[in-house]
Phi, psi and omega in degrees: 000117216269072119009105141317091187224117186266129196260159149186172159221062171186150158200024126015125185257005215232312193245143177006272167326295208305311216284338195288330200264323174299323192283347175267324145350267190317338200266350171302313188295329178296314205253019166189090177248050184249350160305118159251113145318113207229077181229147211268107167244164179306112180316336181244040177295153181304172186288138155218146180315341216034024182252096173234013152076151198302167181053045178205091197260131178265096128250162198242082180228000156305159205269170222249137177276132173256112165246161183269092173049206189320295153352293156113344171319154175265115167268333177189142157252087236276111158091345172055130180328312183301344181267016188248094177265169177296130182236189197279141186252161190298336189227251153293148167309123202298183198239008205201156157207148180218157309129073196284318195270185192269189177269122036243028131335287202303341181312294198322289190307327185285342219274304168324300204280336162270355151301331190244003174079019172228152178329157146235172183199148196206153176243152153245079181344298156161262188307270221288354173254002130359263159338280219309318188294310130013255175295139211288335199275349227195340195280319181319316176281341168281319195281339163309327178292287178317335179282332171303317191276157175290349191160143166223112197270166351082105147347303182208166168321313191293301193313324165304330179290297157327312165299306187284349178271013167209000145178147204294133184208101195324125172075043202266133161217151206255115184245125182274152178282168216210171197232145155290055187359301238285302235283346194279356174267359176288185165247151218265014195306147179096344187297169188253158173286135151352151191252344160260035131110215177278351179317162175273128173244171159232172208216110198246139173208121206170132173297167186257062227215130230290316206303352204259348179053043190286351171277316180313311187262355074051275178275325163301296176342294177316307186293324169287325157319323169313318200264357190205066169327332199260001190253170187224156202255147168242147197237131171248131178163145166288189186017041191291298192313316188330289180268176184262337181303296167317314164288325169272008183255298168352286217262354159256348166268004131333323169320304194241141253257143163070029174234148206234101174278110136275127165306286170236175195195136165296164180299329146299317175304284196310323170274351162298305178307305175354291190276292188303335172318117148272044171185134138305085212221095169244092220261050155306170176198180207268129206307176123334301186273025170080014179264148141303176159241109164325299164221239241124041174333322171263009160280312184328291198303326179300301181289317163308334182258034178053031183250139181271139190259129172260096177275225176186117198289008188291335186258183215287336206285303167349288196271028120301332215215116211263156204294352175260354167277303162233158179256144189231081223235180189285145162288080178190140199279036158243353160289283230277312169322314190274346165285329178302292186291316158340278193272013155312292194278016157288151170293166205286320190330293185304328164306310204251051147240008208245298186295303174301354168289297180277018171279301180328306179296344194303314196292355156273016168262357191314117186294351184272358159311260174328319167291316170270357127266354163329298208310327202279301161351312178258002170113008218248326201219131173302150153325281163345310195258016172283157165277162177264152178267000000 
């Protein structure tokens, strides 16, 4: 039985990786299910359920990754690529290793994998594994990983670009993220009700962090509100308290009329508000200091519950997603307002020819595209049996 061991730090069902690295999990165990898994998460990964079902073993031993906020810098790496040793793996030795996060992640795992004579593989999200290639402290060792590895896939398009405009990097391919279908057919029992009642709202779900452009929408907001008094804005997201950055976006949309800040929401929930939403609204934009948005993992999630998305071409997602997924307007809040009221003001007819559009395009997003080729890559799954999108 062949083994598959995966580093990473999140499998969060809440946040972005995580939910992406639970939806490649499942699909692995689907397309190749004599595959065991084995995975090594960062001693301070967000909380996750473990229900990724047998022949997928969890553990929290990896040395705990630090960034300084916003910034994005690697501030300390606790215990160093050298404390994180091979310790008995739950199943066989692996026959693989993949590198879900950026460097110094990726350290471990290559550093393993020429202990054991078997492939690596690595994913690059967007700002840090950028940085890493970037800084005088960190680019030698990223770039000795990227010549090791078997691959390093790219998110998006954008992300390759990035990656290649500050130094040549080798076995780079570019795989777009992808949605787990199943889960979104799931059930939503259990969901908490919308916090504004039956009003029509839009449902903005984002960290408070400057690349998610929560100020950017912020500000469409403010406008729209003006002209459409009966709609309400609901904001989902962590660490608003954390940084001073957080607090101060807390306290302007305290501000403004009608927004309803959730910290967190279960996973049931979030597809339920999902589905109950008329609008989507996610605006990234590009940091001040260059971090980015890699995709938008959550224009997918929107169109799988039949919700229509207002985006912002600054992010990754922009060249993947087609105009029946998002509406994509420039980043500025006076485009993203008059798009705001546009699809406001459809008739309910037009909504639900809007939604059955995108549910239908969702489906060439499928994520076991993109999982089975990891699998073939590294040695795990014939050619023949990846699927075509």
């Amino acid at each position: 039985m062949p083994t598959l061991l995966v580093l990473t730090d999140s499998l969060a069902p809440t946040d972005g990786v995580g939910q992406l690295a639970r939806g490649y999990l499942r699909a692995w165990r689907e397309l190749a299910p004599a595959l065991s898994i084995d995975v090594r998460l960062a001693r301070d990964a967000a909380p996750e359920d473990g229900a990724l079902g047998a022949g997928v073993s969890i553990r929290r031993d990896l040395p705990r990754v630090a960034w300084s906020g916003e910034r994005g810098l690697l501030a300390r790496w606790f215990g160093g690529a050298a404390g994180a040793r091979l310790r008995p793996f739950a199943f066989e030795a692996p026959r693989a290793i993949l590198s879900w996060k950026e460097h110094p992640m990726t350290g471990i795992a290559m550093r393993w994998a020429r202990q054991l004579r078997v492939p690596c593989a690595s994913f690059a999200h967007g700002t840090y594994a950028r940085r890493a290639l970037e800084e005088g402290r960190t680019r030698r060792a990223a770039l000795e990983e990227h010549a090791a590895a078997r691959a390093c896939f790219a998110v998006s398009q954008l992300v390759a670009e990035k990656l290649r405009a500050v130094a040549e990097v080798p076995h780079l391919e570019v795989l777009p993220n992808g949605i787990d279908l199943a889960l979104f057919g799931a059930s939503e029992r259990g969901a908490a009700p919308p916090p504004c009642g039956t009003a029509p709202f839009v449902l903005t779900i984002a960290p408070a962090k400057e690349r998610k452009g929560l100020e950017l929408a912020l500000r469409a907001w403010r406008r729209f509100a003006r002209v459409e008094p009966a709609w309400h804005w609901v904001v989902v997201g962590a660490a608003f308290g954390a940084e001073p950055y957080g607090r101060a976006l807390a306290e302007a949309l305290a501000e403004l009329p009608r927004v309803h800040r959730v910290e967190r929401i279960e996973e049931a929930t979030k597809r339920a508000w999902l589905r109950r939403a008329r609008l989507h609204l996610f605006t990234p934009v590009e940091a001040a200091d260059g971090a980015f948005e890699g995709f938008g993992l959550a224009y997918l999630e929107a169109a799988a519950c039949g919700t229509a998305s207002i985006g912002t071409t600054s992010c990754g997602a922009a060249r993947h997603l087609s105009s029946e997924l998002v509406s994509f307007c420039a980043p500025d809040e006076d485009a993203i307002a008059a798009e705001l009221q546009r699809l406001a003001l459809r008739a309910p007819a037009e909504r639900a020819r809007a939604s059955a559009r995108a549910s239908r395009a969702v489906l060439a997003h499928d994520l076991r595209v993109g999982a089975a080729r990891v699998l073939n890559v590294l040695g795990l799954l014939p050619a023949a049996e990846v699927p075509r999108r």
